[in-house]
C-alpha positions, 0 to 999 in steps of 0.5 A: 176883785172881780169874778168870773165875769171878769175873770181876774182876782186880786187878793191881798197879802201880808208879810209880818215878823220882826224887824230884820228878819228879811220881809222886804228882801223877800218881797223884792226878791218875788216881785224884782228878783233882786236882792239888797244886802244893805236894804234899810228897815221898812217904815210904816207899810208898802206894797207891790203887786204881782200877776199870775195866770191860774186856771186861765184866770189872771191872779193879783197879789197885792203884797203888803211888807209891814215894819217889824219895829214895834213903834210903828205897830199901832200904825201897821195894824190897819193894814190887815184890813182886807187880807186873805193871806199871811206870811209870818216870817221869822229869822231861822239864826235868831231866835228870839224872832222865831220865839216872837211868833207867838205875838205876831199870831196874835196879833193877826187873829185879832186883826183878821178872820181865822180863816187867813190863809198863814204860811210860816217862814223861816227865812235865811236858810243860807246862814244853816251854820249859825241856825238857832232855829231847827226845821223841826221846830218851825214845822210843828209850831205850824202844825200845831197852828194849822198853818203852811210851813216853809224855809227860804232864802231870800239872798238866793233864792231857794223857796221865795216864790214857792212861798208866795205862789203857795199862799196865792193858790191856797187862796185862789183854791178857797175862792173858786170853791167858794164860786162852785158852792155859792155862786158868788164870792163871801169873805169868810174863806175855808180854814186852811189846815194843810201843813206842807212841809219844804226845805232847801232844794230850789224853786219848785220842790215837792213838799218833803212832808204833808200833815193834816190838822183837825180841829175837835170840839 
């Protein structure tokens, strides 16, 4: 990554969750706009990038997609090295991946500084009619977390890039103030204690609800 001499930015970026909860879907609708219904399970790790422009700055987003199954976990694992950012995604019509967020939380606390920016997403929105999973419930498992928090849908659409590009600025955000403070770039970025809330309702929704974590102690 290079600063502002340079004037470009590359941060990686995790997707994490159980196995067909929609990851690789996710990203390929961000980076292609496309959709594949008959996508297969994602073995071991791949990544694709995205550009964007903040603040007249050129933004890199190495997007890693990690495979939910968990025989491939203990070769998933050291590909956190080096993220600043995590979306751990969870299938809002089954719960039991909703209730194995848990783990995946951990895993990324073990594998990373607390100080990743984390945005939780539940992910298939369009199948609200066999939801298992209520808005209610993810959003206070984030806020509890301290984490961001958005429902997406990948078949169409609705959220996907407001889900990455919230992460990515959270990021770059930190950066820049890491910049104004110091002068130069350190690796221990703020801890993100932001919880905005978005539901259905396209690309570019104003967060619905905003809560604000503290930590005590």
């Amino acid at each position: 990554m290079e600063g502002e001499d340079g004037e470009e930015y590359l941060f990686k970026v995790v997707i994490i969750g159980d196995s067909a909860v929609g990851k690789s879907n996710l990203l390929s609708r961000y980076v292609r706009n496309e959709f594949d219904s008959n996508s297969k399970a994602t073995i071991g790790v791949e990544f694709q990038t995205q550009s964007m422009e903040m603040d007249g700055k050129e933004v890199k987003a190495q997007i890693w997609d990690t495979a939910g199954q968990e025989r491939f976990r203990a070769v998933t694992s050291a590909y956190y090295r080096g993220a600043v950012g995590a979306l751990v995604v969870y299938d809002i019509s089954r719960r039991a991946t909703f209730q194995g967020i848990d783990r995946w939380l951990d895993e990324l606390k073990t594998q990373l500084d607390t100080t990743v920016v984390r945005m939780l997403v539940g992910n298939k929105s369009d199948l609200a009619n066999i939801r298992e999973v209520t808005v209610e419930e993810g959003k206070s498992l984030a806020e509890s977390e301290g984490m961001f928090f958005i429902e997406t849908s990948a078949l169409d659409s609705t959220n996907v890039k407001t889900a990455f590009e919230i992460v990515i600025r959270e990021i770059y955000d930190n950066v820049s103030r890491k910049i104004l403070n110091s002068g130069s770039y350190k690796a221990d970025l703020p801890i993100n204690r932001g919880v905005s809330l978005f539901t259905n309702g396209g690309d570019g929704p104003k967060p619905k609800q905003t809560a604000n974590i503290f930590s005590c102690c």
